[in-house]
C-alpha positions as CSV (number, residue, x, y, z in Angstrom):
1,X,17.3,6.0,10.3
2,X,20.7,7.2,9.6
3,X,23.2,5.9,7.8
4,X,25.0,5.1,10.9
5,X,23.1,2.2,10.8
6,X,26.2,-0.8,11.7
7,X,27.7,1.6,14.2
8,X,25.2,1.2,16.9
9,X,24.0,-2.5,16.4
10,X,25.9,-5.6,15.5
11,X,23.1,-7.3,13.7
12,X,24.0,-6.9,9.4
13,X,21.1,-5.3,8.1
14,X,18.3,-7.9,6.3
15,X,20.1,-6.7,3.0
16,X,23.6,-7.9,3.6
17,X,22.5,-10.7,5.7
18,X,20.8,-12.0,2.6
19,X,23.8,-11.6,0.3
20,X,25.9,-12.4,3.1
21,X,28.0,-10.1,3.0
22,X,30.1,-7.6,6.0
23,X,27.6,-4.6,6.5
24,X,29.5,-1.4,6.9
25,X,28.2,2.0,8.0
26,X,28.2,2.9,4.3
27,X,25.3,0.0,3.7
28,X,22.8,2.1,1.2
29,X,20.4,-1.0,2.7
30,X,20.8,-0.7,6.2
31,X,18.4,2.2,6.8
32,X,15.3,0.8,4.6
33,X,16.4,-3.0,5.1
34,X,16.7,-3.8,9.3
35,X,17.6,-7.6,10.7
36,X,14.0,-7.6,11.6
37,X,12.6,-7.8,8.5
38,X,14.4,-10.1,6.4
39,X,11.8,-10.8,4.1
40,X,11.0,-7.6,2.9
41,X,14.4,-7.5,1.3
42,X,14.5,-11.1,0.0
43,X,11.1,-9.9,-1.6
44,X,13.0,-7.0,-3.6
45,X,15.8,-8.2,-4.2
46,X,13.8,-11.4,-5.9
47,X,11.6,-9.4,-8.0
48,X,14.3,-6.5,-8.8
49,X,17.7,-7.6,-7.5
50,X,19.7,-5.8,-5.6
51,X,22.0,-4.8,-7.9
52,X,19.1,-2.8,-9.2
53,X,18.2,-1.6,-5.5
54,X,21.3,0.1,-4.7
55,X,21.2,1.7,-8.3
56,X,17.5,3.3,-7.7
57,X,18.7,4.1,-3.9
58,X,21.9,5.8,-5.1
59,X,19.8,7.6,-7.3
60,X,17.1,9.3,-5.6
61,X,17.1,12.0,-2.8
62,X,18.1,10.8,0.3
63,X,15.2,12.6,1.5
64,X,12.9,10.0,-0.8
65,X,14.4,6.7,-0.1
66,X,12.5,5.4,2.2
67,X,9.2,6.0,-0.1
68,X,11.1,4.5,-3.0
69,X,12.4,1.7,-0.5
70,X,8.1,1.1,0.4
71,X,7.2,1.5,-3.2
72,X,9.7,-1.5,-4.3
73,X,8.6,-3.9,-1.3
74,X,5.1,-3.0,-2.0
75,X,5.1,-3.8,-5.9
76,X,7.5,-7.1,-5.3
77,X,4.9,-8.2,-3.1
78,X,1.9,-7.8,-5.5
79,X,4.5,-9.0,-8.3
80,X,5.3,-12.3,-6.0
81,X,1.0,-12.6,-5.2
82,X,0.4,-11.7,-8.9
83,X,2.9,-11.7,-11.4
84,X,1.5,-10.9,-14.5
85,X,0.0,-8.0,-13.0
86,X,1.2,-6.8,-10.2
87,X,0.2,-3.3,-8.1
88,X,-1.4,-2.5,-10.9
89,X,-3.8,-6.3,-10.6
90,X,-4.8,-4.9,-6.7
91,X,-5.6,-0.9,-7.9
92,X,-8.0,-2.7,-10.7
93,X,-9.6,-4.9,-8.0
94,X,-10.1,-1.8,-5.6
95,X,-11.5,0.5,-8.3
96,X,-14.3,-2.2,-9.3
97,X,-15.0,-2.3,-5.2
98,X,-15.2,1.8,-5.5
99,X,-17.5,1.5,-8.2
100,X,-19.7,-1.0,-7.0
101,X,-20.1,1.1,-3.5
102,X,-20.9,3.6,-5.3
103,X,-23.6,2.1,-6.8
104,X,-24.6,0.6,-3.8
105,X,-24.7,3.7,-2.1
106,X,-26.7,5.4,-4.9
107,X,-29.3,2.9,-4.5
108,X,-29.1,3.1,-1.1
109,X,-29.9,7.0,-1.3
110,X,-32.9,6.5,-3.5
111,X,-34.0,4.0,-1.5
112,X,-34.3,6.0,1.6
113,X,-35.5,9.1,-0.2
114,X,-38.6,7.0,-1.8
115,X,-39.1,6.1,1.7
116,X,-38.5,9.5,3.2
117,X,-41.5,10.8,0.7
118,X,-43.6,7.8,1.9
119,X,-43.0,9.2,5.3
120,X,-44.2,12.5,4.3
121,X,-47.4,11.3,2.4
122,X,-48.1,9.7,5.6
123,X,-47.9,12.2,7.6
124,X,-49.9,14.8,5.3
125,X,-52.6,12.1,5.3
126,X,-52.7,11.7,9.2
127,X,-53.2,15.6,9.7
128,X,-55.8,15.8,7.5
129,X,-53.7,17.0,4.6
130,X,-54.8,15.9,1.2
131,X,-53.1,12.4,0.1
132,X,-51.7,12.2,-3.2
């Protein structure tokens, strides 16, 4: 979005609605923040205050603020589901789940090559092959 944002809709942007204040075509919120979703910004802004916010989106490239903008409403909704650990809480959780599946799936593989060379034994055996 550009930063044009107020100049082609009269809705304030989820940002300045929140603070209640007049959102102007300058709004550093108004492309990352739209009216639609309000609670993505009430989520930031509770968990690193939009003071804060404006500082990181001042800041960093133009060309990255929308990642930044996702990587701070990601990590203030882990912080809100978790607090004490955050992100970081959910990555731990989905590396155990990688581990386990790869366990899983290295069982999984032994499993079907014991039965693969059962198969074969068979097969020998029913050809008149020696069995072992």
């Amino acid at each position: 979005m550009s930063s044009s944002y107020s100049n082609y809709t009269n809705s304030p942007c989820a940002a300045c609605k929140f603070l209640r204040r007049k959102c102007t075509s300058e709004c550093v919120f108004a492309p990352y923040f739209p009216p639609e979703e309000p609670t993505k910004f009430a989520n930031v802004h509770r968990i690193f205050g939009a003071s804060n916010v404006s500082k990181i989106l001042h800041e960093v490239a133009p060309h990255q603020r929308e990642d930044a903008v996702n990587s701070l409403a990601y990590e203030a909704e882990a912080r809100l589901k978790d607090p004490v650990y955050g992100c970081v809480g959910a990555i731990s959780v989905l590396q155990r789940q990688v581990l386990r599946l790869q366990r899983e799936l290295e069982e999984t593989n032994a499993d079907l090559m014991r039965y693969a060379s059962c198969l074969g034994n068979e097969t020998t055996s029913a050809y008149g092959g020696r069995r072992s």
